[in-house]
The first five atom37 places (N, CA, C, CB, O) and aatype in JSON, in Angstrom:
{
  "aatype": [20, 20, 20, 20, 20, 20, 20, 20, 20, 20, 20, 20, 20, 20, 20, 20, 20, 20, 20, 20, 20, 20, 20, 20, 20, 20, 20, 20, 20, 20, 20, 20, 20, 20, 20, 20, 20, 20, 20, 20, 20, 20, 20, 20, 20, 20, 20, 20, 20, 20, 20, 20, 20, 20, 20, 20, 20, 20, 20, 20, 20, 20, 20, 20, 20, 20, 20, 20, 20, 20, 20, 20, 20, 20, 20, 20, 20, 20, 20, 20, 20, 20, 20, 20, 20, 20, 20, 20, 20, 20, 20, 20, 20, 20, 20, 20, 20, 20, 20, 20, 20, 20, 20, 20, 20, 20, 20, 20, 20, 20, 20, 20, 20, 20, 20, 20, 20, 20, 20, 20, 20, 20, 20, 20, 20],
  "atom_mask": [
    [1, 1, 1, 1, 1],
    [1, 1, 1, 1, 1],
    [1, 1, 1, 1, 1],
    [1, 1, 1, 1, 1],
    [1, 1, 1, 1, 1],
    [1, 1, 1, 1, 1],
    [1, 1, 1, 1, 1],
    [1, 1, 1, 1, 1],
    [1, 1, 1, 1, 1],
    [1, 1, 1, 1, 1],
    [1, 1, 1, 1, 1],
    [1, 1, 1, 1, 1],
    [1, 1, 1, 1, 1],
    [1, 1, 1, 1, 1],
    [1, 1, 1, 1, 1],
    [1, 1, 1, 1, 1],
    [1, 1, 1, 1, 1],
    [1, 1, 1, 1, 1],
    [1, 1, 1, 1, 1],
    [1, 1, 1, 1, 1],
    [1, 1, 1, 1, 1],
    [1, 1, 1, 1, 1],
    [1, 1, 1, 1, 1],
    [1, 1, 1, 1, 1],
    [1, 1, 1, 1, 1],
    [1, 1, 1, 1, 1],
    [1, 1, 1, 1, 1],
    [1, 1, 1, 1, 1],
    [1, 1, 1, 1, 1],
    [1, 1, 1, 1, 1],
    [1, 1, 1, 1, 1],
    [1, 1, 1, 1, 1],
    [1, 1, 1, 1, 1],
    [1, 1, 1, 1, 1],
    [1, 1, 1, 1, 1],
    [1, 1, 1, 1, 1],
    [1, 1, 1, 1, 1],
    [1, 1, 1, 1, 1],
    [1, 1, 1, 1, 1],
    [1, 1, 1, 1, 1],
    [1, 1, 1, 1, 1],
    [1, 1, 1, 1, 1],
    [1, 1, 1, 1, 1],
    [1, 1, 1, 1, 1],
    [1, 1, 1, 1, 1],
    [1, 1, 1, 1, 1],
    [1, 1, 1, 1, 1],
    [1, 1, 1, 1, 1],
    [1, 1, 1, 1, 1],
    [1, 1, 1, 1, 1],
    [1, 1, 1, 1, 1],
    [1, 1, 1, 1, 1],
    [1, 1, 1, 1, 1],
    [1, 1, 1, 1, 1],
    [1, 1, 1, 1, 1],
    [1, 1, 1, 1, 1],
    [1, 1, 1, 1, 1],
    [1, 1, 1, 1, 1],
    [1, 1, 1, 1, 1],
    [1, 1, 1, 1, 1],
    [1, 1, 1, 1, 1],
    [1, 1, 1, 1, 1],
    [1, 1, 1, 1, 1],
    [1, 1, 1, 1, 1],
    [1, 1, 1, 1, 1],
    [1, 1, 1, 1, 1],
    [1, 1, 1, 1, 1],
    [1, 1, 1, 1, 1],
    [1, 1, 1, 1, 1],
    [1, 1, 1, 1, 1],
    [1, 1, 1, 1, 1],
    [1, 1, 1, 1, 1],
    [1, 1, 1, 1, 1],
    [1, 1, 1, 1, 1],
    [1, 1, 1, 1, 1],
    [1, 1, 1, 1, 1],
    [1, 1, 1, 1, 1],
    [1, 1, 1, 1, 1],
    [1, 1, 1, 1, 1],
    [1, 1, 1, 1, 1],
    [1, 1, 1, 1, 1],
    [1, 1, 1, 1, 1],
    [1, 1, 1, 1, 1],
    [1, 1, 1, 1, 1],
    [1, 1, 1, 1, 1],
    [1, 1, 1, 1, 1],
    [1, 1, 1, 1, 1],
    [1, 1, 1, 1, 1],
    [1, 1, 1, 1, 1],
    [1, 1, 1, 1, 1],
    [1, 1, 1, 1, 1],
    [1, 1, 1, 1, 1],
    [1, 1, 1, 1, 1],
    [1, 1, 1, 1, 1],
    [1, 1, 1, 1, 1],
    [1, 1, 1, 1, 1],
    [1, 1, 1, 1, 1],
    [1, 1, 1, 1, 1],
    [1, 1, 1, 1, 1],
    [1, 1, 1, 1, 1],
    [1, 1, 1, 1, 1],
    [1, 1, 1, 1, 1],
    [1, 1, 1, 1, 1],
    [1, 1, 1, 1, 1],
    [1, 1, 1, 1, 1],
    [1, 1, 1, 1, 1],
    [1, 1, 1, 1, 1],
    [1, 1, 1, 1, 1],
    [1, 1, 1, 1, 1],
    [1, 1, 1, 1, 1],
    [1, 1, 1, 1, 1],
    [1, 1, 1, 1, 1],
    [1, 1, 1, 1, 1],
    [1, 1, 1, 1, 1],
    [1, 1, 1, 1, 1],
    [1, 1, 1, 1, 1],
    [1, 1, 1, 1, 1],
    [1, 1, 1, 1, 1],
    [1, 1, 1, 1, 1],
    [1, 1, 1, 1, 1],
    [1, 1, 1, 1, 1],
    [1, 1, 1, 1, 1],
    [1, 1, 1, 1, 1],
    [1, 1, 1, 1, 1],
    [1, 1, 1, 1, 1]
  ],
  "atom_positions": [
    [[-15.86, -20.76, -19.26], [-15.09, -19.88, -18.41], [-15.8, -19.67, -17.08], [-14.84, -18.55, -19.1], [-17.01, -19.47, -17.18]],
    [[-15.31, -19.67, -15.91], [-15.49, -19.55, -14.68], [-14.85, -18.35, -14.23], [-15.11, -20.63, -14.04], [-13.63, -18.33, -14.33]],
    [[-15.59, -17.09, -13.63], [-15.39, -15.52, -13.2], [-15.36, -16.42, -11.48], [-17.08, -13.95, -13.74], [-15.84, -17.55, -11.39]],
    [[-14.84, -15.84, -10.48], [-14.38, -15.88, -9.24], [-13.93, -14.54, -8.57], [-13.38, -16.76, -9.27], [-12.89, -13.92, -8.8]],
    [[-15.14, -14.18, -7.52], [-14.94, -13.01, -7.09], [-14.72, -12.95, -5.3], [-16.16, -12.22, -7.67], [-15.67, -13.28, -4.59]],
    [[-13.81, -12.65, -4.86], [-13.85, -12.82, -3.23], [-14.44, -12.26, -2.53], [-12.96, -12.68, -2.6], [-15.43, -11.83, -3.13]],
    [[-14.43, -11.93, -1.34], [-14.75, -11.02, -1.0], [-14.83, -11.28, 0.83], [-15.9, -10.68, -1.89], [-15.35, -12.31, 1.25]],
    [[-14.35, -10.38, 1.64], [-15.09, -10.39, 3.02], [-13.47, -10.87, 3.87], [-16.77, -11.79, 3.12], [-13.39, -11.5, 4.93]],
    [[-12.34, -10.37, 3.05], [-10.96, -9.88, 3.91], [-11.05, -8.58, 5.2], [-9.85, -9.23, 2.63], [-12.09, -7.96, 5.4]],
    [[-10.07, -8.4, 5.79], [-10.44, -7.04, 6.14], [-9.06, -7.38, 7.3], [-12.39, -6.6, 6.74], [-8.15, -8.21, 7.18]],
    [[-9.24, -6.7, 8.09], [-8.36, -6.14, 9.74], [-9.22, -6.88, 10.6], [-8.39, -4.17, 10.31], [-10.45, -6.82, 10.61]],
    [[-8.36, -7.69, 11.45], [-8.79, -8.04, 13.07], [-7.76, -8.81, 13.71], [-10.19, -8.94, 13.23], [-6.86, -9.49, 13.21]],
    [[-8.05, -8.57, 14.9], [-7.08, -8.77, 15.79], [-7.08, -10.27, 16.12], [-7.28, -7.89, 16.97], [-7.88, -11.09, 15.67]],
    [[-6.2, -10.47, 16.86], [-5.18, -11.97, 16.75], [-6.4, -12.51, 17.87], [-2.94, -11.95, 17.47], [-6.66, -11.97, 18.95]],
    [[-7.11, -13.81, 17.24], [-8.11, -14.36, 18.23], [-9.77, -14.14, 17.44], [-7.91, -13.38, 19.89], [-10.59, -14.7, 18.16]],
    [[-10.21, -13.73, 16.65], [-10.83, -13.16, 15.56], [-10.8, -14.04, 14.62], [-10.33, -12.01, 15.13], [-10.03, -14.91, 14.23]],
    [[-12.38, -13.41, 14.2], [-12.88, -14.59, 12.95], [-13.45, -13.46, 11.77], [-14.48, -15.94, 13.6], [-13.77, -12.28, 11.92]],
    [[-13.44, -14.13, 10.81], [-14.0, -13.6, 9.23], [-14.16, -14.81, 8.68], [-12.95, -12.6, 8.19], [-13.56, -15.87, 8.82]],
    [[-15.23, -14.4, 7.89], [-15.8, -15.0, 7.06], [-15.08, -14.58, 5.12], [-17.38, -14.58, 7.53], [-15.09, -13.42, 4.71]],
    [[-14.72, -15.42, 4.51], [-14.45, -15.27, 3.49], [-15.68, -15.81, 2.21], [-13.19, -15.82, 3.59], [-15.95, -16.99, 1.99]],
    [[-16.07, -15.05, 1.76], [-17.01, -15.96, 0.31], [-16.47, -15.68, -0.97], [-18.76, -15.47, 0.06], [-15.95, -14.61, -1.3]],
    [[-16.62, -16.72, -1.71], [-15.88, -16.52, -2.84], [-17.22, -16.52, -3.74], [-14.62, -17.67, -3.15], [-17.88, -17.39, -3.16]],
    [[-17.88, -16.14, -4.64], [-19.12, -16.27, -5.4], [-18.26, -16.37, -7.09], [-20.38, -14.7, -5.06], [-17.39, -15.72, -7.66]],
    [[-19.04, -17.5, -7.4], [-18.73, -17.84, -8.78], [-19.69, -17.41, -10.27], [-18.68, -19.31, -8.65], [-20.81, -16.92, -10.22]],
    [[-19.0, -17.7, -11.42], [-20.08, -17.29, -12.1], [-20.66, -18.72, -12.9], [-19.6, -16.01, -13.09], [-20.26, -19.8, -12.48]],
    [[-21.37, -18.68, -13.75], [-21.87, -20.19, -14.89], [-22.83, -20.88, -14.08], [-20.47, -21.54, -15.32], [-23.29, -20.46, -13.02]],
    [[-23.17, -22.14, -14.73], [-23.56, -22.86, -14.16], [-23.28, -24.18, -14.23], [-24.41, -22.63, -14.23], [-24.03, -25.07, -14.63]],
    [[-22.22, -24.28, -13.86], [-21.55, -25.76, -13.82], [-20.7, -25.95, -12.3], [-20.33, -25.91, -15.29], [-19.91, -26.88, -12.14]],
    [[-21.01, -24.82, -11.11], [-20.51, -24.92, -9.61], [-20.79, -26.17, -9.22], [-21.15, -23.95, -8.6], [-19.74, -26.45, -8.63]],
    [[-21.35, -26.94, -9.16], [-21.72, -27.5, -8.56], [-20.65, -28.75, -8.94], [-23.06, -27.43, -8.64], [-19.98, -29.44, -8.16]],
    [[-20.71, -28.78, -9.89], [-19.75, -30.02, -10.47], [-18.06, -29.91, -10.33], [-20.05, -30.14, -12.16], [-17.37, -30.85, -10.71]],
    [[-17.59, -28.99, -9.9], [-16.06, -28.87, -9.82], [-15.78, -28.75, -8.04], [-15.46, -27.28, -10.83], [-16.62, -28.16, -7.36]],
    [[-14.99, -29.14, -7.61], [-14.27, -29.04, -6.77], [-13.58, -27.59, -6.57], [-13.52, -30.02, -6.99], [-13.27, -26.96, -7.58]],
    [[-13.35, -27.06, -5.33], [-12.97, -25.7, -5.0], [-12.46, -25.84, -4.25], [-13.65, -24.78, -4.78], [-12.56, -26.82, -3.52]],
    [[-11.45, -24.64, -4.09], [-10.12, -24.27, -3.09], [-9.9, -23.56, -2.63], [-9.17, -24.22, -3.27], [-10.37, -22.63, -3.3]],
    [[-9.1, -22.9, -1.21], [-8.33, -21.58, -0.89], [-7.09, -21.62, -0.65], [-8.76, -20.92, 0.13], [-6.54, -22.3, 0.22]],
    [[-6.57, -20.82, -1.5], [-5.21, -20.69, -1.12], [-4.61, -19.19, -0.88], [-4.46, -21.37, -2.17], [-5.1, -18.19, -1.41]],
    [[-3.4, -19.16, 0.07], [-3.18, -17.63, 0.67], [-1.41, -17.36, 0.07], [-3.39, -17.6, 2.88], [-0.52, -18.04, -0.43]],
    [[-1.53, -16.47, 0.34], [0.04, -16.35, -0.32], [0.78, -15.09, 0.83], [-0.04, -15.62, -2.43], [0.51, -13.91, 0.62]],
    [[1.32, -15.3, 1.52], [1.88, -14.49, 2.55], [3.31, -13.35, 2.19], [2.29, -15.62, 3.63], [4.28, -13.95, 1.73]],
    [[3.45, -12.2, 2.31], [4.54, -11.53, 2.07], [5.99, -12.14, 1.62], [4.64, -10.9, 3.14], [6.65, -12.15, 2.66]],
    [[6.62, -12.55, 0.79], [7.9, -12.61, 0.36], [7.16, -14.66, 0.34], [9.53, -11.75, 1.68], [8.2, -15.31, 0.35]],
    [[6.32, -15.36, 0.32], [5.81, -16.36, 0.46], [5.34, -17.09, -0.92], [4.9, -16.09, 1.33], [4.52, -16.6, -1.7]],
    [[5.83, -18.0, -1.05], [4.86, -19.0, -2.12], [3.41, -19.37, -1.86], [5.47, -20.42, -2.24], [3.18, -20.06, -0.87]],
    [[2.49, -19.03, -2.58], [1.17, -19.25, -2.7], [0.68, -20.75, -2.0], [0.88, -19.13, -4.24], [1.28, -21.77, -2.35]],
    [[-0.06, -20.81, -1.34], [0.05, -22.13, -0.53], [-1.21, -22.59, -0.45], [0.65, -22.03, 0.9], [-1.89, -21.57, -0.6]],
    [[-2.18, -23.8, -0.26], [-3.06, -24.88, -0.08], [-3.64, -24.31, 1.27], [-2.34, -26.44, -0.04], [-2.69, -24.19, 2.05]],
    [[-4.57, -24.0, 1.73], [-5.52, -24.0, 3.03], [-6.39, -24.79, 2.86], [-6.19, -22.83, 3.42], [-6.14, -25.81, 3.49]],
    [[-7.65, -24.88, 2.13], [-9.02, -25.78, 2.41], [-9.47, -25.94, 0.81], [-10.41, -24.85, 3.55], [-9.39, -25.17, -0.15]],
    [[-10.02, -27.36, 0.97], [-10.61, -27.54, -0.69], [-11.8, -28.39, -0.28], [-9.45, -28.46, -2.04], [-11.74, -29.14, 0.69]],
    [[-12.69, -28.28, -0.9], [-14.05, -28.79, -0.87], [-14.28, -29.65, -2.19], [-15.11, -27.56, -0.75], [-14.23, -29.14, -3.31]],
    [[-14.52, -30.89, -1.99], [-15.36, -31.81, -3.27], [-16.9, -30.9, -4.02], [-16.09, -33.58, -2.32], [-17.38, -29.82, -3.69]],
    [[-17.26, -31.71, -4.92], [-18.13, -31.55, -5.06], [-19.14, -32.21, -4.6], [-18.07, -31.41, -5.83], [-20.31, -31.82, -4.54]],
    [[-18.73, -33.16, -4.28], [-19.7, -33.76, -3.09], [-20.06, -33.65, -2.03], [-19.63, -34.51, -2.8], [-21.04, -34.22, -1.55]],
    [[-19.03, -32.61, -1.29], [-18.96, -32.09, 0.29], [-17.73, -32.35, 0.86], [-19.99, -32.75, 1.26], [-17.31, -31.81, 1.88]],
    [[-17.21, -33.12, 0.24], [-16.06, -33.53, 1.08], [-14.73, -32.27, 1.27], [-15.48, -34.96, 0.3], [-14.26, -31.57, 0.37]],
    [[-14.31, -32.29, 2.81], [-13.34, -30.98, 3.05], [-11.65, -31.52, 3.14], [-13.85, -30.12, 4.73], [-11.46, -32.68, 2.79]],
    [[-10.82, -30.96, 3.46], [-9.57, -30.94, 3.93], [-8.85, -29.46, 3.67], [-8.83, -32.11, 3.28], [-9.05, -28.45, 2.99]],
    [[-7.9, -29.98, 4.63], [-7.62, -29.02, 5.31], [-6.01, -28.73, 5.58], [-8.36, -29.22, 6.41], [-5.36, -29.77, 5.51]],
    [[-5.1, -27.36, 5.91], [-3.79, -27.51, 5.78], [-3.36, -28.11, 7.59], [-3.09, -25.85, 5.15], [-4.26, -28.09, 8.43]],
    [[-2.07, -28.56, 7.95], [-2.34, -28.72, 9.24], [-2.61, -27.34, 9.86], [-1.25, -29.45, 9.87], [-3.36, -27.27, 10.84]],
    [[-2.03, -26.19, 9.33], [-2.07, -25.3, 10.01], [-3.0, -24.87, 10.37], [-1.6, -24.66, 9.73], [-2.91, -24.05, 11.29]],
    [[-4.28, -25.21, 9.86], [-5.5, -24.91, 10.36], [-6.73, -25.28, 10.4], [-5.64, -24.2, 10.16], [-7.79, -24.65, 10.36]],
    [[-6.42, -26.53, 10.49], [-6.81, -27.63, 11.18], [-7.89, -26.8, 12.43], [-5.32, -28.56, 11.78], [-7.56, -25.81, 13.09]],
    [[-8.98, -27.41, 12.5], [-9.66, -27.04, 14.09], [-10.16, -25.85, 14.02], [-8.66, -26.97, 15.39], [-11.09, -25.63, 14.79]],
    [[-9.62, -24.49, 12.89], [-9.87, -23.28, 12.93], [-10.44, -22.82, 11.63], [-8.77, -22.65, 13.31], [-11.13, -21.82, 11.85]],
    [[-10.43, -23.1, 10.48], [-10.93, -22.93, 9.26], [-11.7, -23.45, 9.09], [-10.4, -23.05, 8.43], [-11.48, -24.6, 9.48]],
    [[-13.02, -23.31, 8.53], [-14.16, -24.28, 7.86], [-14.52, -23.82, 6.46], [-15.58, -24.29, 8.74], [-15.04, -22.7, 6.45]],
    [[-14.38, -24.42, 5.25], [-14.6, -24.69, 4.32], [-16.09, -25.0, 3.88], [-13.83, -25.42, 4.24], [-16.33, -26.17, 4.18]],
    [[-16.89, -24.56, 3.43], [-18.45, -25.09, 2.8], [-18.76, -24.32, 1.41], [-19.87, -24.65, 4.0], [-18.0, -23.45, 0.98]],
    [[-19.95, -24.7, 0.74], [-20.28, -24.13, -0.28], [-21.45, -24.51, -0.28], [-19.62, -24.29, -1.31], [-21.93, -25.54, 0.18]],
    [[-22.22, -23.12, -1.17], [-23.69, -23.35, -1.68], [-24.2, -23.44, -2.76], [-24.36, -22.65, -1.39], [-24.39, -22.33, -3.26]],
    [[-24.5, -24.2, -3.33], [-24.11, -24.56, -4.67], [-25.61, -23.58, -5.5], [-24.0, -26.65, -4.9], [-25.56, -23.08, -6.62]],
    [[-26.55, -23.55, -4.78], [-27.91, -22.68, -5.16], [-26.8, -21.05, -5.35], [-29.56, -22.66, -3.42], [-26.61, -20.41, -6.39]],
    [[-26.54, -20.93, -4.73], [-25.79, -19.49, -4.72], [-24.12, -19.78, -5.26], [-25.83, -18.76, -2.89], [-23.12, -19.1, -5.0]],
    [[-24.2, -20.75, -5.89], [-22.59, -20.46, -6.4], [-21.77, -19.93, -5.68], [-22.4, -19.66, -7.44], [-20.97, -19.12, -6.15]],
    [[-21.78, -20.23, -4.45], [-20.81, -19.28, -3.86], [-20.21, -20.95, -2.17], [-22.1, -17.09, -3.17], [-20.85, -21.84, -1.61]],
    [[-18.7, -20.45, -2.07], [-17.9, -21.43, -1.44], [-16.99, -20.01, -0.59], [-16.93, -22.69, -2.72], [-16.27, -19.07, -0.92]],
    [[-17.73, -20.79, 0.99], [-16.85, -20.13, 2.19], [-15.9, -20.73, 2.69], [-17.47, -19.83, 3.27], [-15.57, -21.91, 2.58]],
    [[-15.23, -19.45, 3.56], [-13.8, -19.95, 4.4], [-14.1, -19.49, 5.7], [-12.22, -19.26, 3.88], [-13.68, -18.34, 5.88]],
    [[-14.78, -20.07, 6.85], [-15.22, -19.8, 8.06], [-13.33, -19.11, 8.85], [-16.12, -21.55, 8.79], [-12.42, -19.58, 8.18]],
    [[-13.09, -18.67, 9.4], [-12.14, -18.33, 9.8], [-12.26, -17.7, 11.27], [-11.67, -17.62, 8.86], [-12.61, -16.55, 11.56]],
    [[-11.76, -19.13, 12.45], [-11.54, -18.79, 13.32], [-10.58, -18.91, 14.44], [-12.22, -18.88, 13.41], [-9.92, -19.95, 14.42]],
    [[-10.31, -17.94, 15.57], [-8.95, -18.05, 16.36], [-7.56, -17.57, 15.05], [-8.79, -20.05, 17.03], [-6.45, -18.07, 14.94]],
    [[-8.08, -16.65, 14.39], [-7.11, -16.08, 13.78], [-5.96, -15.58, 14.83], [-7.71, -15.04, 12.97], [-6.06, -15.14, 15.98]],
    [[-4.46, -15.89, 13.71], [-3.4, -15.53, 14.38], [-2.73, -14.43, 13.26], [-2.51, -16.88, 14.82], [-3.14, -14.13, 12.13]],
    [[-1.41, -13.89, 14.08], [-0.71, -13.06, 13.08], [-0.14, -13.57, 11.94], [0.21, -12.45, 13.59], [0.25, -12.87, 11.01]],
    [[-0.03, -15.37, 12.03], [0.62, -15.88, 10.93], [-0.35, -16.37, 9.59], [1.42, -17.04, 11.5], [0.05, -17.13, 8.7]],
    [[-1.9, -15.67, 9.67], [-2.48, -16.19, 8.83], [-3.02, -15.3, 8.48], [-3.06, -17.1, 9.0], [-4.22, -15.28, 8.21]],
    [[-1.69, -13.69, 8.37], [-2.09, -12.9, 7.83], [-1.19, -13.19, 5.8], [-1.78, -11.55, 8.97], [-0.03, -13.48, 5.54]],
    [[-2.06, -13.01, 5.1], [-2.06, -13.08, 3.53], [-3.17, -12.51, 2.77], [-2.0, -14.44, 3.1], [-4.26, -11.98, 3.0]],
    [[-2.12, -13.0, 1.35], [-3.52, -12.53, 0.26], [-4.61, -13.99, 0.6], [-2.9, -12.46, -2.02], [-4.02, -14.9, 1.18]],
    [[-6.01, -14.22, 0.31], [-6.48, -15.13, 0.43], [-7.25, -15.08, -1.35], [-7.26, -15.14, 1.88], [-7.92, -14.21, -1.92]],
    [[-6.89, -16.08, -1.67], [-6.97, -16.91, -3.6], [-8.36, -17.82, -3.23], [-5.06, -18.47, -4.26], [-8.27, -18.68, -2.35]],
    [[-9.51, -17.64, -3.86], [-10.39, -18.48, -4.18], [-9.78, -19.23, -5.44], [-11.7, -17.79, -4.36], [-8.94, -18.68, -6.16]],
    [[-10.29, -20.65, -5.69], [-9.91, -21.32, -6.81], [-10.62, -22.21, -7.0], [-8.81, -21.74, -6.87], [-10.94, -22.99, -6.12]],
    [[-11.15, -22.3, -8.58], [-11.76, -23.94, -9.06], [-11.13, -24.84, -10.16], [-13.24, -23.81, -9.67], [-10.29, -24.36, -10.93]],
    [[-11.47, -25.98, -10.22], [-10.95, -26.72, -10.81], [-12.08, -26.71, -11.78], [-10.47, -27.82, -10.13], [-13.17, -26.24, -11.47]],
    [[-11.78, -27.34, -13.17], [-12.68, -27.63, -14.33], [-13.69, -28.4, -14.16], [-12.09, -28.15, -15.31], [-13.76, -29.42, -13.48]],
    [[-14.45, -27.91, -14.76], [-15.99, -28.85, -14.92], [-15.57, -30.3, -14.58], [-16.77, -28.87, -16.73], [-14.47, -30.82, -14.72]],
    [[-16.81, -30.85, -14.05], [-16.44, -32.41, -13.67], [-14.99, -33.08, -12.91], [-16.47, -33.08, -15.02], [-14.64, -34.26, -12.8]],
    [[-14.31, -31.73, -12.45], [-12.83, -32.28, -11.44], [-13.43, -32.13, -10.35], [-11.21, -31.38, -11.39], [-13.51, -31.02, -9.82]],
    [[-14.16, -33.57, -9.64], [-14.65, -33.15, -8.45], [-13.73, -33.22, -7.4], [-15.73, -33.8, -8.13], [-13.89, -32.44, -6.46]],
    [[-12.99, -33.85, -7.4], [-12.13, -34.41, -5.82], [-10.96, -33.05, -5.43], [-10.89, -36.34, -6.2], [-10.67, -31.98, -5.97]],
    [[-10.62, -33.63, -4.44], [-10.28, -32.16, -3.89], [-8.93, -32.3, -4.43], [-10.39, -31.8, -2.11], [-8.74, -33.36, -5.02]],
    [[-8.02, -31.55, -4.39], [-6.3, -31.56, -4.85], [-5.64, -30.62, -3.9], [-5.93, -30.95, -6.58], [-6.33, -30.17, -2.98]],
    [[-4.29, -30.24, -4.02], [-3.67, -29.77, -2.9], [-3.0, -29.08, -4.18], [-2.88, -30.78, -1.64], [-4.01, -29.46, -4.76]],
    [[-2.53, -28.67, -4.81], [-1.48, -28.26, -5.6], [-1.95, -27.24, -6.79], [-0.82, -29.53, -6.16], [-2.71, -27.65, -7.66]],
    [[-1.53, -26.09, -6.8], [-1.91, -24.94, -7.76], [-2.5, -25.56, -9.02], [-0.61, -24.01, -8.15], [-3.56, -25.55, -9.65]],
    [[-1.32, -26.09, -9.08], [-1.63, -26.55, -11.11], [-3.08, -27.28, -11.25], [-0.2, -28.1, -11.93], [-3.85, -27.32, -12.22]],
    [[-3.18, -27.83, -9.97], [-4.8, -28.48, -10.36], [-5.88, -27.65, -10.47], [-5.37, -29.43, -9.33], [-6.9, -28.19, -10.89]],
    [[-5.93, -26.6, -10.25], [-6.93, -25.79, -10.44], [-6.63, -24.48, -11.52], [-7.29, -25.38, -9.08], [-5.63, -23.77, -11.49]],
    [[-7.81, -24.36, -12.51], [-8.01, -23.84, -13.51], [-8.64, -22.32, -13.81], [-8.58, -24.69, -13.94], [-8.67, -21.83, -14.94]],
    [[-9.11, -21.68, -12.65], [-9.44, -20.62, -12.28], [-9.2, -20.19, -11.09], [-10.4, -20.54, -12.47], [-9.27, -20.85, -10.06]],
    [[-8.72, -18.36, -11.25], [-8.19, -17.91, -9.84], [-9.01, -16.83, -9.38], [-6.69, -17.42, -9.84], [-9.29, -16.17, -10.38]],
    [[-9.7, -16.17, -8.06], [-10.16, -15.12, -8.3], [-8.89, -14.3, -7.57], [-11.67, -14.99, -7.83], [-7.93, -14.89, -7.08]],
    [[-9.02, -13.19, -7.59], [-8.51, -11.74, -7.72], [-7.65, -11.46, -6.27], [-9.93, -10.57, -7.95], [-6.68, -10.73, -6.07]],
    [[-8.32, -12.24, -5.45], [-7.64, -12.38, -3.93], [-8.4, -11.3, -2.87], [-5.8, -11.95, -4.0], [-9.01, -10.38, -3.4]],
    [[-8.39, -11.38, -1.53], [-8.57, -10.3, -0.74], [-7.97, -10.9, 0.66], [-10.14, -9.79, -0.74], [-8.08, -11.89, 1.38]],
    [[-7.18, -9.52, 0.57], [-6.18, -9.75, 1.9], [-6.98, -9.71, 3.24], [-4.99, -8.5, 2.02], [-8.01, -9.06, 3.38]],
    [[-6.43, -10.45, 4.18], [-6.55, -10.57, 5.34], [-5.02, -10.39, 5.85], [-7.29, -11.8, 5.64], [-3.91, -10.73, 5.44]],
    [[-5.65, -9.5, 7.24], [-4.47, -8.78, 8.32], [-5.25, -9.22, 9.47], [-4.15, -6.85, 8.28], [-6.44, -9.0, 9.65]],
    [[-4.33, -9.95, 10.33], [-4.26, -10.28, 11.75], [-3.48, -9.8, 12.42], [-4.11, -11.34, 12.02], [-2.36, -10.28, 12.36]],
    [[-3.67, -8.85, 13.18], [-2.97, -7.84, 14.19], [-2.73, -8.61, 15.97], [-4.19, -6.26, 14.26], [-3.49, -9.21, 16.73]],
    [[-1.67, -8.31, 16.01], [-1.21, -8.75, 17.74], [-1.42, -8.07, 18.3], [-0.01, -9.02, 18.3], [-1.19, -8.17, 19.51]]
  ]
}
């Protein structure tokens, strides 16, 4: 079992950056592949950034150029750099991993096997 805790949502204005960390529990981080996904008011839960376990990133177009994705695998823990925030990338924000040994990245809910708890982000105009 894999625990997933977020943390580091909050309020800021349109043009604004946060940092999101997601910190995991076990010790098998290193070997699964990780994700963020946001889910916006009246919105289906949606794909932003997934990281390999090897390093490898991607990204939604929407934010492209403005999100950065990394992880530390000593600290179990996988960020969401977040910058040039707009009002449309205000949501809940979903840390997520995939199972032991699923390293490659995926785009789609069902591929991933653990969710943490979420923490909203608000981008104000």
């Amino acid at each position: 079992q894999v625990q997933l805790v977020e943390s580091g949502g909050g309020l800021v204005q349109a043009g604004g950056s946060l940092r999101l960390s997601c910190a995991a529990t076990g010790r098998t981080f290193s070997n699964r592949a990780m994700g963020w996904f946001r889910q916006a008011p009246g919105k289906e839960r949606a794909f932003v950034a997934a990281i390999s376990s090897g390093g490898n990133t991607d990204y939604a177009d929407s934010v492209k150029g403005r999100f950065t994705i990394s992880r530390d695998n000593a600290k179990n823990t996988v960020f969401l750099q977040m910058n040039s925030l707009q009002p449309e990338d205000t949501a809940v924000y979903y840390c997520a991993a995939r199972r032991v040994n699923y390293r490659s990245i995926q785009y789609n809910l069902e591929s991933y096997d653990y969710w943490g708890q979420g923490t909203q982000v608000t981008v104000s105009s």
